[in-house]
CHARMM-style PDB file with segment names, atoms N, HN, CA, C and O in Angstrom:
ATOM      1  N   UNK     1      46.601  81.773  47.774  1.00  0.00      PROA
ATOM      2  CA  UNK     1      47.910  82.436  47.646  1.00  0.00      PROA
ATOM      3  C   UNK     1      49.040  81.452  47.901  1.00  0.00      PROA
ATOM      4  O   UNK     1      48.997  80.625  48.811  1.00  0.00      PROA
ATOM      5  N   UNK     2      50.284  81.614  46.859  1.00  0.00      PROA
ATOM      6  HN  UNK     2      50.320  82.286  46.120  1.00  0.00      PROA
ATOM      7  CA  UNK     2      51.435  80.407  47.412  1.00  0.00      PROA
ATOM      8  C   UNK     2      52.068  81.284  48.740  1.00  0.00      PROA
ATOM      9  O   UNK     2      52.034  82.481  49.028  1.00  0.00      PROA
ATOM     10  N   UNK     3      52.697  80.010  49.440  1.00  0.00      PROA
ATOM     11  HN  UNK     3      52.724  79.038  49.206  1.00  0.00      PROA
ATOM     12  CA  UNK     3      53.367  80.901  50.433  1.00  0.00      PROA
ATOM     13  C   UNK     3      54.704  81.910  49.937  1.00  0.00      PROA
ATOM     14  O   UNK     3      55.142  81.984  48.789  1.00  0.00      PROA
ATOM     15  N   UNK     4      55.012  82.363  50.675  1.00  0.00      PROA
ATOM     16  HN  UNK     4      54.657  82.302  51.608  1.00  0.00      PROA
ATOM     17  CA  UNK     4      56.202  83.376  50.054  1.00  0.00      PROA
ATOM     18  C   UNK     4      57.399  83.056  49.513  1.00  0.00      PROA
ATOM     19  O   UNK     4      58.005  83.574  48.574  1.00  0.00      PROA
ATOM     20  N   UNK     5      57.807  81.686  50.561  1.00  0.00      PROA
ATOM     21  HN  UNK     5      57.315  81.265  51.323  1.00  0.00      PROA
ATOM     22  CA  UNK     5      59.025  81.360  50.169  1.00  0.00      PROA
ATOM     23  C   UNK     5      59.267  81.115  48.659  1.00  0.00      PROA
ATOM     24  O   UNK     5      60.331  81.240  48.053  1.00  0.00      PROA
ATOM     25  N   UNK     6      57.960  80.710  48.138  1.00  0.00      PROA
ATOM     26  HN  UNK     6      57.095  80.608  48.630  1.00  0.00      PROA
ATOM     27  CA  UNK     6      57.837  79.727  46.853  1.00  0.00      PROA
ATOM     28  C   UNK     6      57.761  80.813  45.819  1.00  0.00      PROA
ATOM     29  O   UNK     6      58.165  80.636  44.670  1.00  0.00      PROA
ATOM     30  N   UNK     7      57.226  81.963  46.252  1.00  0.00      PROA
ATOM     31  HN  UNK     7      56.898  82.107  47.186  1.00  0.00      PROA
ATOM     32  CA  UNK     7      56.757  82.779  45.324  1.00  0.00      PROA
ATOM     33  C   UNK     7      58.536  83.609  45.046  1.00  0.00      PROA
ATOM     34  O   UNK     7      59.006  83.921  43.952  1.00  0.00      PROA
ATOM     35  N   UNK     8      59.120  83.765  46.258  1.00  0.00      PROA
ATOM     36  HN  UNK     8      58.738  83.512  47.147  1.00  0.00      PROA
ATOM     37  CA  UNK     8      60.616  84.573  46.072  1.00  0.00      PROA
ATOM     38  C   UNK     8      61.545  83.450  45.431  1.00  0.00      PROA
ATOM     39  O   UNK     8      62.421  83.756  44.622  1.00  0.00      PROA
ATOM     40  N   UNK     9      61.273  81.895  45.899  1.00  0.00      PROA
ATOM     41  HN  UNK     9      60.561  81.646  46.556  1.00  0.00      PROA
ATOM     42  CA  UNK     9      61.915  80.974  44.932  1.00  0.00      PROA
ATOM     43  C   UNK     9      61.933  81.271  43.241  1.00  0.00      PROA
ATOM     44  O   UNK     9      62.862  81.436  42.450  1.00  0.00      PROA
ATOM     45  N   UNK    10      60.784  81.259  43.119  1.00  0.00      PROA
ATOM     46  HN  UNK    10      60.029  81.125  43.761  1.00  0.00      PROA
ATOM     47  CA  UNK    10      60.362  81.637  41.410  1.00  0.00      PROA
ATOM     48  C   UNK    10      60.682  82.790  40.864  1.00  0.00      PROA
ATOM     49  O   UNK    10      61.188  82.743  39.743  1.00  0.00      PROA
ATOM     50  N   UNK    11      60.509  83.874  41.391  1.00  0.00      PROA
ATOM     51  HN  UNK    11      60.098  83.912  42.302  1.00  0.00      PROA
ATOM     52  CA  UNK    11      61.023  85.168  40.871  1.00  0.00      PROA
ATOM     53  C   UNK    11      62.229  85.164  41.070  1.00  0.00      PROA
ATOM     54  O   UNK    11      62.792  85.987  40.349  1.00  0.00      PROA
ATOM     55  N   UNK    12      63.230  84.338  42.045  1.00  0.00      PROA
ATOM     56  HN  UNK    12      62.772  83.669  42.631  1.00  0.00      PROA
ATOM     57  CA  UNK    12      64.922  84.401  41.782  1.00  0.00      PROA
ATOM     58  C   UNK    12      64.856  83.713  40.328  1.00  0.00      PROA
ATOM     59  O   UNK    12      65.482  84.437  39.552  1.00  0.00      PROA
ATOM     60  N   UNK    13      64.310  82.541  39.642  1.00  0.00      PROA
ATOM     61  HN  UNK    13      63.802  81.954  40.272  1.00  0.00      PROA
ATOM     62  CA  UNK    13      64.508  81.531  39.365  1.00  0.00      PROA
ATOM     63  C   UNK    13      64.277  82.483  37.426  1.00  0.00      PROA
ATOM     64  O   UNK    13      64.835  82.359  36.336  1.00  0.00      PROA
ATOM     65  N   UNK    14      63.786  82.862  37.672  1.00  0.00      PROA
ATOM     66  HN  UNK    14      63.333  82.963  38.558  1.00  0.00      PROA
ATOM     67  CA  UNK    14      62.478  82.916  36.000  1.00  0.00      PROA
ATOM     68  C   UNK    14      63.181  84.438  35.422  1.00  0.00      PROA
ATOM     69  O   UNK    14      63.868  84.663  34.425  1.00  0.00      PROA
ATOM     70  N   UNK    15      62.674  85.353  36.527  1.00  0.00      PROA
ATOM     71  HN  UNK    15      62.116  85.170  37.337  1.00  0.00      PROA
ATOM     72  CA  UNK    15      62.603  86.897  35.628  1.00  0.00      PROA
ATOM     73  C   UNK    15      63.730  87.060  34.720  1.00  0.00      PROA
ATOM     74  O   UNK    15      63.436  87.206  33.533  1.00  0.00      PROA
ATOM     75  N   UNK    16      64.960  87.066  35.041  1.00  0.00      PROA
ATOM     76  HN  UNK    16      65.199  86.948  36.005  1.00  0.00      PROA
ATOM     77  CA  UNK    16      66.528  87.557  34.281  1.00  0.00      PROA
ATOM     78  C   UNK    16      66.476  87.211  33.166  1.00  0.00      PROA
ATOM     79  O   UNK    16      66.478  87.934  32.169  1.00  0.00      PROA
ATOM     80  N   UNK    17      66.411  85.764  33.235  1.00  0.00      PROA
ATOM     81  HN  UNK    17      66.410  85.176  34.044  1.00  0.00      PROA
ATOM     82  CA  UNK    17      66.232  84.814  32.365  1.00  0.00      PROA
ATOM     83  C   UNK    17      64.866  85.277  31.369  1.00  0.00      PROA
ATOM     84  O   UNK    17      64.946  85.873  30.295  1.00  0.00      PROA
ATOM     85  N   UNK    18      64.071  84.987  31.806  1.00  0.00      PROA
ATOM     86  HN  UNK    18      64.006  84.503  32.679  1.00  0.00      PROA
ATOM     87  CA  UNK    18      62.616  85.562  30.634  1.00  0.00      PROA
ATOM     88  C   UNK    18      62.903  86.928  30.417  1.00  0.00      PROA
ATOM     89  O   UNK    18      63.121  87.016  29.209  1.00  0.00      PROA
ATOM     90  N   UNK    19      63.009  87.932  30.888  1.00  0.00      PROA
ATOM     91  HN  UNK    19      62.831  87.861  31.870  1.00  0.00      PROA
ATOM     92  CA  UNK    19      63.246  89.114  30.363  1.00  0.00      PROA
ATOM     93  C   UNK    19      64.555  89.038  29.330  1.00  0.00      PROA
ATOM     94  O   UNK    19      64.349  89.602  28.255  1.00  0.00      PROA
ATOM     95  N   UNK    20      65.714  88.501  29.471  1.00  0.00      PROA
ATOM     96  HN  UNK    20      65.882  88.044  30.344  1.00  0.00      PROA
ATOM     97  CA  UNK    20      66.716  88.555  28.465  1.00  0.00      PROA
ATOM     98  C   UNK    20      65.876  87.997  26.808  1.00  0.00      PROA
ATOM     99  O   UNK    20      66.043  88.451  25.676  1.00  0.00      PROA
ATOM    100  N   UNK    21      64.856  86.722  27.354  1.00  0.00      PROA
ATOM    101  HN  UNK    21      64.720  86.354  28.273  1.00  0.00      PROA
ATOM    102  CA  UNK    21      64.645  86.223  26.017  1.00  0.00      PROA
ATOM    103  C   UNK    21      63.611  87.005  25.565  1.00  0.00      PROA
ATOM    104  O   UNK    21      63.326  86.878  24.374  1.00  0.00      PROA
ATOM    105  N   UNK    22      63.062  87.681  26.138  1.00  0.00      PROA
ATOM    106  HN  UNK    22      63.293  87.784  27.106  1.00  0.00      PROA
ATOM    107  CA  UNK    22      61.900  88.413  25.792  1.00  0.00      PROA
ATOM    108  C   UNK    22      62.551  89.564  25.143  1.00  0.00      PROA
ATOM    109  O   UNK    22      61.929  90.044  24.195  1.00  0.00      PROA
ATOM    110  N   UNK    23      63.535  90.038  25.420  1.00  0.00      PROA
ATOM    111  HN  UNK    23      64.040  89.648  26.190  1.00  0.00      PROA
ATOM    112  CA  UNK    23      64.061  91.591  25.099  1.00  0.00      PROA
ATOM    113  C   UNK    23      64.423  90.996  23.498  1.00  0.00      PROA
ATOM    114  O   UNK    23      64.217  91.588  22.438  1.00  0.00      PROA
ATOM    115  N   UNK    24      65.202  89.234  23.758  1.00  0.00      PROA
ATOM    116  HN  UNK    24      65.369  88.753  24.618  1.00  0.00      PROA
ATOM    117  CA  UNK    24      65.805  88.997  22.455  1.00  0.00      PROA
ATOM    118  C   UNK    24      64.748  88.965  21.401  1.00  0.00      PROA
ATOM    119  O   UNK    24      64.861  89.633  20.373  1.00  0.00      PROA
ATOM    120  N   UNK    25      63.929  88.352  21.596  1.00  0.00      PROA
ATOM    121  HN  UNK    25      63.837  87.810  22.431  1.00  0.00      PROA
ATOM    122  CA  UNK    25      62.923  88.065  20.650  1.00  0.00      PROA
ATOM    123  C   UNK    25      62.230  89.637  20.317  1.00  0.00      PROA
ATOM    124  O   UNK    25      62.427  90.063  19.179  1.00  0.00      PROA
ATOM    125  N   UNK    26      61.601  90.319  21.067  1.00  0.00      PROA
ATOM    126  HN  UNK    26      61.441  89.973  21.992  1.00  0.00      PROA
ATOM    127  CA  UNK    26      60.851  91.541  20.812  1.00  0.00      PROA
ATOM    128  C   UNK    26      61.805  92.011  19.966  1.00  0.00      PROA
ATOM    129  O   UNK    26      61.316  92.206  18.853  1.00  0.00      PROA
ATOM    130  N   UNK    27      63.326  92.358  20.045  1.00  0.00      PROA
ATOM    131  HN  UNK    27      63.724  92.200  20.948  1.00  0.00      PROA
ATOM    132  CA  UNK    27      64.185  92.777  18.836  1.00  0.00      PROA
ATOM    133  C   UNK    27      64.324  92.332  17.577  1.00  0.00      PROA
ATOM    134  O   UNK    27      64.377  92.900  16.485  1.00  0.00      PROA
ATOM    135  N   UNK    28      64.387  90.859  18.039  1.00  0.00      PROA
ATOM    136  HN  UNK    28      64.344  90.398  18.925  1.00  0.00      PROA
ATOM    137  CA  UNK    28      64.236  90.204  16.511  1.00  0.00      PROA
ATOM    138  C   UNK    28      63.151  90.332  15.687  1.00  0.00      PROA
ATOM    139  O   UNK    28      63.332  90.419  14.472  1.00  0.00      PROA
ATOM    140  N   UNK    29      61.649  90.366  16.330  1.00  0.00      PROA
ATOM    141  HN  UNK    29      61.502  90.295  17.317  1.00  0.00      PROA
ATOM    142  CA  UNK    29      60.516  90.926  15.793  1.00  0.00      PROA
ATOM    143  C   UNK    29      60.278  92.010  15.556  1.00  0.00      PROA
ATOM    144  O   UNK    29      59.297  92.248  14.851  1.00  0.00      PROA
ATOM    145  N   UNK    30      61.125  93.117  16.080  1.00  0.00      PROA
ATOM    146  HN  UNK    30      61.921  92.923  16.652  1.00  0.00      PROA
ATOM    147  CA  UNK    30      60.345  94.317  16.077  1.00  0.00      PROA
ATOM    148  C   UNK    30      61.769  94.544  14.578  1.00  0.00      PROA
ATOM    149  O   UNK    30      61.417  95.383  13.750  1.00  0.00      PROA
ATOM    150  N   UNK    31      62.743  94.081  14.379  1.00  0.00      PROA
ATOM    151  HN  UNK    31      63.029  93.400  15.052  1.00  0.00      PROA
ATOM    152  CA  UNK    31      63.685  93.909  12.740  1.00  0.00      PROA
ATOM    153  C   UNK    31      63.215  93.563  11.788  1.00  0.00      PROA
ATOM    154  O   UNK    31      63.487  94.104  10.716  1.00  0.00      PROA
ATOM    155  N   UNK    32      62.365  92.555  11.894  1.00  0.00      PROA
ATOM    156  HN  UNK    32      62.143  92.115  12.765  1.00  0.00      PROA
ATOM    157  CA  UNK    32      61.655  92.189  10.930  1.00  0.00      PROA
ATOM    158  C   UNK    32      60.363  92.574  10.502  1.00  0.00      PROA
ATOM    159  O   UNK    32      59.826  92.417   9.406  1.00  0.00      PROA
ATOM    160  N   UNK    33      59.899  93.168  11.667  1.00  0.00      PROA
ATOM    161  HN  UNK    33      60.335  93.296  12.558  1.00  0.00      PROA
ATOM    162  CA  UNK    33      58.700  93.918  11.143  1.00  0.00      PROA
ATOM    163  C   UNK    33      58.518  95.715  11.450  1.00  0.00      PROA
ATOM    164  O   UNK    33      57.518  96.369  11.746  1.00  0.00      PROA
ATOM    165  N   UNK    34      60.049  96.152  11.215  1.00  0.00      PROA
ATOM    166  HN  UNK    34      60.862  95.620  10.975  1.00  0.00      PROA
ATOM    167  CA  UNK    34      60.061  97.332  11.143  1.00  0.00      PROA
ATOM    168  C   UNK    34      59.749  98.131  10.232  1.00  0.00      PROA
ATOM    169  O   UNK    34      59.414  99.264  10.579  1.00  0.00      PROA
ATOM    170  N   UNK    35      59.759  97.897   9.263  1.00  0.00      PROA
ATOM    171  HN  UNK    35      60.030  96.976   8.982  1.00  0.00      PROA
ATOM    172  CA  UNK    35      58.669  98.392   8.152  1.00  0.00      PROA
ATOM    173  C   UNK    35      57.099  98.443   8.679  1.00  0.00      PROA
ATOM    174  O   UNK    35      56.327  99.400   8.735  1.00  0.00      PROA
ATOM    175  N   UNK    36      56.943  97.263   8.988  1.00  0.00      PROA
ATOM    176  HN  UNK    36      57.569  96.485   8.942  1.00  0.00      PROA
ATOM    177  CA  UNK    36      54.963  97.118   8.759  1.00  0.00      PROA
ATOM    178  C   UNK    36      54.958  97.797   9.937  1.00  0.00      PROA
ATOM    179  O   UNK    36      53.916  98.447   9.861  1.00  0.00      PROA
ATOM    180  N   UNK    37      55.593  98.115  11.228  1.00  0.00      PROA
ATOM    181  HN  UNK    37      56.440  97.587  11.290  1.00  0.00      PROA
ATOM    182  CA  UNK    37      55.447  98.584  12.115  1.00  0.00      PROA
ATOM    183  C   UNK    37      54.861 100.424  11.584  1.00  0.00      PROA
ATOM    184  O   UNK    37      53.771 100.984  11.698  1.00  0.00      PROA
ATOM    185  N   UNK    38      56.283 100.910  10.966  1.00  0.00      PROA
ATOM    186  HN  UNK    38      57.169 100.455  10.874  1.00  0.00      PROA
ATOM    187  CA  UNK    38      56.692 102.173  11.256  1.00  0.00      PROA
ATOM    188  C   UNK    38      55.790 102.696   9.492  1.00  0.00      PROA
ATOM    189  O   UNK    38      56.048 103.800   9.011  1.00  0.00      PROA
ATOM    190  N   UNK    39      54.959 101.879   8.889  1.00  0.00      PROA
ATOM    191  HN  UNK    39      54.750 100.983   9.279  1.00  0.00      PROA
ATOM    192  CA  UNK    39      54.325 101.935   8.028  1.00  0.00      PROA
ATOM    193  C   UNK    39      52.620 101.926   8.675  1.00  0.00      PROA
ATOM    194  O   UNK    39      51.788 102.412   7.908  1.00  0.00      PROA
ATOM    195  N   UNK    40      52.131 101.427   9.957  1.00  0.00      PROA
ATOM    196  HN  UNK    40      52.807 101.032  10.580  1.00  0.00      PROA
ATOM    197  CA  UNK    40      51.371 102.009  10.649  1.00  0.00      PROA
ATOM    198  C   UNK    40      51.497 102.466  11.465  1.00  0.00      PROA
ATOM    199  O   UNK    40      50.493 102.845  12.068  1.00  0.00      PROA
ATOM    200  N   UNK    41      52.381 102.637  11.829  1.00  0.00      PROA
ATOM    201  HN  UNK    41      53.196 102.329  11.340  1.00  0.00      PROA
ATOM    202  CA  UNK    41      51.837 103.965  12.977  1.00  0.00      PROA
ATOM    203  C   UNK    41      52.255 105.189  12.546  1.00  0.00      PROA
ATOM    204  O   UNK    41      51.758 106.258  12.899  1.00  0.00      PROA
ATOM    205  N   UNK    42      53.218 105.038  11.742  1.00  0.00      PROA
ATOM    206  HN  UNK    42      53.623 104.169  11.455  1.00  0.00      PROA
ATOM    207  CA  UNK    42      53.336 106.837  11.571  1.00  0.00      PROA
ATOM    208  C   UNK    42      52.359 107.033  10.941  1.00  0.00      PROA
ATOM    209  O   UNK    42      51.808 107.888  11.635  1.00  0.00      PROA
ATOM    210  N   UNK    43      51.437 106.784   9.735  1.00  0.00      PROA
ATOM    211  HN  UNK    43      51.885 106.089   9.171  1.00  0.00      PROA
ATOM    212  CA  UNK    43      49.740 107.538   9.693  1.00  0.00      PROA
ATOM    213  C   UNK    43      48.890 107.806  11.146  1.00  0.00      PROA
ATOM    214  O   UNK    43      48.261 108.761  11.602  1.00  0.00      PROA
ATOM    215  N   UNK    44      49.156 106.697  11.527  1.00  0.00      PROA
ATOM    216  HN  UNK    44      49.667 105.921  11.155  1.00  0.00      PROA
ATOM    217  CA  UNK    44      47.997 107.206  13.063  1.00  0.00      PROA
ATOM    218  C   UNK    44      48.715 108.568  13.606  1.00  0.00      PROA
ATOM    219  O   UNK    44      47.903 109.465  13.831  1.00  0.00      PROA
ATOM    220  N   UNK    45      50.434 108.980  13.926  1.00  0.00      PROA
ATOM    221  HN  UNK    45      51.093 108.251  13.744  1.00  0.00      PROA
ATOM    222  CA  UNK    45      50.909 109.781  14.624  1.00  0.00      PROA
ATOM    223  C   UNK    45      50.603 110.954  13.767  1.00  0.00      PROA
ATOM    224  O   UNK    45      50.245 112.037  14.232  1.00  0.00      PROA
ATOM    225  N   UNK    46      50.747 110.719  12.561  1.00  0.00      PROA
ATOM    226  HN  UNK    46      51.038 109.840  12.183  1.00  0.00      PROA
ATOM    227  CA  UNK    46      50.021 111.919  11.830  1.00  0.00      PROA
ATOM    228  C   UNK    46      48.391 112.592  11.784  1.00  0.00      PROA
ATOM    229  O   UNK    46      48.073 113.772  11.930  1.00  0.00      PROA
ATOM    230  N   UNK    47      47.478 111.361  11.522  1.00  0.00      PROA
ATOM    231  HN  UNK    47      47.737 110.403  11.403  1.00  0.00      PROA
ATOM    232  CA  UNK    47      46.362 111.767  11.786  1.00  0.00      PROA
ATOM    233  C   UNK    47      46.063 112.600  13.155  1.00  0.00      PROA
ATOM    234  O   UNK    47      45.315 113.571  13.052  1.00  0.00      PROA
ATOM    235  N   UNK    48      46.480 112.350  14.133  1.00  0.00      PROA
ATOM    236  HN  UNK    48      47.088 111.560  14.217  1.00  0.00      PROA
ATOM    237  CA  UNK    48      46.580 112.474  15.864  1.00  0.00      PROA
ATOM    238  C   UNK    48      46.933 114.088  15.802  1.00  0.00      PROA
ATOM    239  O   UNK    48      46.159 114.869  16.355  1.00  0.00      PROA
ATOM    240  N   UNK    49      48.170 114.604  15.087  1.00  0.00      PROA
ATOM    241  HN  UNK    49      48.799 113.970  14.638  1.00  0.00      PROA
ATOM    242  CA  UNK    49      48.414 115.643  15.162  1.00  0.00      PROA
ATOM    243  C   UNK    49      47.613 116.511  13.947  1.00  0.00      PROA
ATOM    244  OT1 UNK    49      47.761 117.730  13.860  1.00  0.00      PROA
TER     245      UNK     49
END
């Protein structure tokens, strides 16, 4: 296990930051593949019901 200090160092350091780029990117991917997305799954949400 790291000690704590190191571990609360890193999580000040990383999350904000990776979550902003993560939110950016998952948007930009989920634009461009909003078709192929919403072209499978709505059959599965249909079959389901």
């Amino acid at each position: 296990m790291k000690a704590e200090g190191n571990q609360a160092g890193q999580k000040q350091h990383s999350p904000s930051h990776d979550q902003e780029k993560r939110k950016h990117y998952r948007s930009l991917w989920f634009v461009m593949n909003e078709k192929t997305i919403i072209d499978k799954i709505l059959p599965t949400i249909e079959r389901k019901n």
